[in-house]
C-alpha positions as CSV (number, residue, x, y, z in Angstrom):
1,X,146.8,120.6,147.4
2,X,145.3,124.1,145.8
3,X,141.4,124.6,146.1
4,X,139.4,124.8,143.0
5,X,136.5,127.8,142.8
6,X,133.3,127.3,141.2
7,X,134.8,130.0,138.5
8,X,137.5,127.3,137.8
9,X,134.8,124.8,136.8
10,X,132.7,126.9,134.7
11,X,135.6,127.5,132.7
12,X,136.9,123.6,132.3
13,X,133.5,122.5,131.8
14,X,131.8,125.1,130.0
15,X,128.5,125.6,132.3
16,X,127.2,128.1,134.7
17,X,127.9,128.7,137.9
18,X,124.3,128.1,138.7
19,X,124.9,124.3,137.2
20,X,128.0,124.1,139.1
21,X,126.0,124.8,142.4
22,X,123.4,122.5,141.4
23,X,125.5,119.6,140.5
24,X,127.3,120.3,143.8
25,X,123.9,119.9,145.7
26,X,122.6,116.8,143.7
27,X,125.4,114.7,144.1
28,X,126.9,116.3,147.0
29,X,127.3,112.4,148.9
30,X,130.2,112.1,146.4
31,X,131.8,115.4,147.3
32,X,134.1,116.9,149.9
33,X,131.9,119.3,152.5
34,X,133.7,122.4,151.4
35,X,131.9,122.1,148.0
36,X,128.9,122.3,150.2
37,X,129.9,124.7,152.8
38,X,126.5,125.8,153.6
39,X,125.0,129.0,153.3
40,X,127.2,132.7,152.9
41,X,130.7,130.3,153.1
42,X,132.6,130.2,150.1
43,X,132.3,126.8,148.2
44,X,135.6,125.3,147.5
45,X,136.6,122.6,145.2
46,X,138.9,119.8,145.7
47,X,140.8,117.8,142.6
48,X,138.8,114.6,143.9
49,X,135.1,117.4,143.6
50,X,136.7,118.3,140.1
51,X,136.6,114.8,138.9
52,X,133.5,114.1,140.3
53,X,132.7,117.1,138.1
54,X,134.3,116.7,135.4
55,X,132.2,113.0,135.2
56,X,129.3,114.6,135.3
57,X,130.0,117.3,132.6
58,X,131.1,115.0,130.2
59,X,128.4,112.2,131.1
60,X,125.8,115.1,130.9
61,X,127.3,116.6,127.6
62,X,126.8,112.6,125.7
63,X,122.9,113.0,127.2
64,X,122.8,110.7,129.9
65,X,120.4,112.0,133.4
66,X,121.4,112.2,136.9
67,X,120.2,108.6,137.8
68,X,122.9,107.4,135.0
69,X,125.4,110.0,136.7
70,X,124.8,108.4,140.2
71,X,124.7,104.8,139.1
72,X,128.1,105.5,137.5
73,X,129.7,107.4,140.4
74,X,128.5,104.7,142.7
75,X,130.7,102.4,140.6
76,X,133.9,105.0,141.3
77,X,133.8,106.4,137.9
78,X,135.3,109.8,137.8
79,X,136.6,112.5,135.3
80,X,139.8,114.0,134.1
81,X,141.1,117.1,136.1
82,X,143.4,119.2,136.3
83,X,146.0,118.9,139.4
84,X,145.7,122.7,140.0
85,X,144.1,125.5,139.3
86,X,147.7,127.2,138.2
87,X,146.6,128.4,134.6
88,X,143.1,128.4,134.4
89,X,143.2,132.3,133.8
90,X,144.9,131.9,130.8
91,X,143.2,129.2,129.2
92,X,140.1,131.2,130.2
93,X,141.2,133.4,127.9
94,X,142.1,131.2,125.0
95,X,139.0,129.2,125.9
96,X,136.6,132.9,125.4
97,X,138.1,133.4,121.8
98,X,137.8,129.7,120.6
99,X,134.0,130.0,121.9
100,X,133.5,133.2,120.6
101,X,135.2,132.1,117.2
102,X,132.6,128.7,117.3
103,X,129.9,131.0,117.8
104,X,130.9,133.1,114.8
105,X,131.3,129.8,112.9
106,X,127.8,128.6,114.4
107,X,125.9,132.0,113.4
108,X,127.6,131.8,109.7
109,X,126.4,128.1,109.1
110,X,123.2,128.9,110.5
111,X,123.3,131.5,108.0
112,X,124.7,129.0,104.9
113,X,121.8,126.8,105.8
114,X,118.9,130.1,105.8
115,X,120.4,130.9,102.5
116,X,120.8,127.3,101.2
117,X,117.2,127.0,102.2
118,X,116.0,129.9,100.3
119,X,118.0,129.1,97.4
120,X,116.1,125.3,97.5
121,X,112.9,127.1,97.2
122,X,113.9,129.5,94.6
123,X,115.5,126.7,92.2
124,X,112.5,124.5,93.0
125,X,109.9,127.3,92.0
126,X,112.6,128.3,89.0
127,X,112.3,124.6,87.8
128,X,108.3,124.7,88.1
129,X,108.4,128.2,85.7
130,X,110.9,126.5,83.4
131,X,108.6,122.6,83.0
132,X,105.2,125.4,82.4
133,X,107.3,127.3,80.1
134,X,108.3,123.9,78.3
135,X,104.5,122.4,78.2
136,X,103.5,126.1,76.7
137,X,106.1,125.6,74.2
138,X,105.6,122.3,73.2
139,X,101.9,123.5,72.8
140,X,103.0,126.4,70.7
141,X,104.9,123.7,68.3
142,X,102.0,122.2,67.7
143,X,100.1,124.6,66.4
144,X,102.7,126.2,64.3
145,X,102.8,122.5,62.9
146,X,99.3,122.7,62.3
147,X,99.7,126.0,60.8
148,X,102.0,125.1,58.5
149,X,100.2,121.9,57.4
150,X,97.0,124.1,56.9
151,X,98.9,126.6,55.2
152,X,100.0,123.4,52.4
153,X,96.6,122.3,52.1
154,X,95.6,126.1,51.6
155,X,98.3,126.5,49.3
156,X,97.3,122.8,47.0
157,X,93.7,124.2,47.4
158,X,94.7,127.4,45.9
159,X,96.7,125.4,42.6
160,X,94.0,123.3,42.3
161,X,91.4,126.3,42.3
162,X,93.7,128.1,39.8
163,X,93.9,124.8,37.6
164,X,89.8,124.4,37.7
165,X,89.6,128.3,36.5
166,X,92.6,128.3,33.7
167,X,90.5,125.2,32.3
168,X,86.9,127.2,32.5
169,X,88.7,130.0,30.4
């Protein structure tokens, strides 16, 4: 059965090959000795290491810790893997652009939300202008009521002074 690299795992599950390493070392009594060859040997990866790491990627990716992780593999849980590493190349490939387009996505939502943010802040100080210019208003109504009342009683106070002189004449 072909060999898996550590370059093959990165690429299924999505992590470095730093991780890959360290996974390999923390749970190592569940993997084959060649993905533990030791130091300046070339660690390889059988389908039975790729399950065992495809558990932990997927257990790690839903938040679980490496006591979970243990606890399940101790029961014989294991991941999906592929039966060779025929292909990976190419879904490499496929696999860059879809993460490069989900970045794009993530970097325009991020965005969306900076602008929706500002736009909250804007409407909210907008609709705090608009309630002051509404009070100011309704306080300007007022007085022009007020005016205009005074200006009747100025204008019966000005017949009635025109009545008491036309009856002096």
């Amino acid at each position: 059965m072909d060999k898996f690299t550590v370059k093959d795992a990165e690429t299924l599950y999505g992590v470095t090959g730093q991780t890959i390493r360290g996974w390999c070392s923390e749970f190592s009594d569940f993997l084959s000795p060649s993905a533990n060859p030791g130091r300046r040997r070339t660690r390889m990866l059988s389908h039975d290491d790729m399950r065992v790491l495809a558990l932990i990627a997927s257990m790690q990716k839903d938040g679980f810790h490496f006591p979970d992780i243990r606890n399940s593999l101790e029961n014989g849980e294991r991941g999906q893997a592929p039966d060779s590493p025929d292909g990976l190349a190419e879904l490499s490939q496929a696999d860059q652009k879809l993460i490069q387009q989900v970045r794009d996505l993530q970097y325009r939502l991020e965005q969306t939300k900076s602008e929706n943010e500002t736009l909250k802040l804007e409407s909210a100080a907008l609709r705090a202008e608009v309630r002051l210019l509404r009070e100011q208003i309704e306080a300007m109504r007022g007085q022009v009521l007020e005016r205009v009342e005074l200006e009747r009683q100025l204008g019966r106070m000005e017949m009635q002074l025109e009545i008491l002189q036309g009856k002096d004449q």
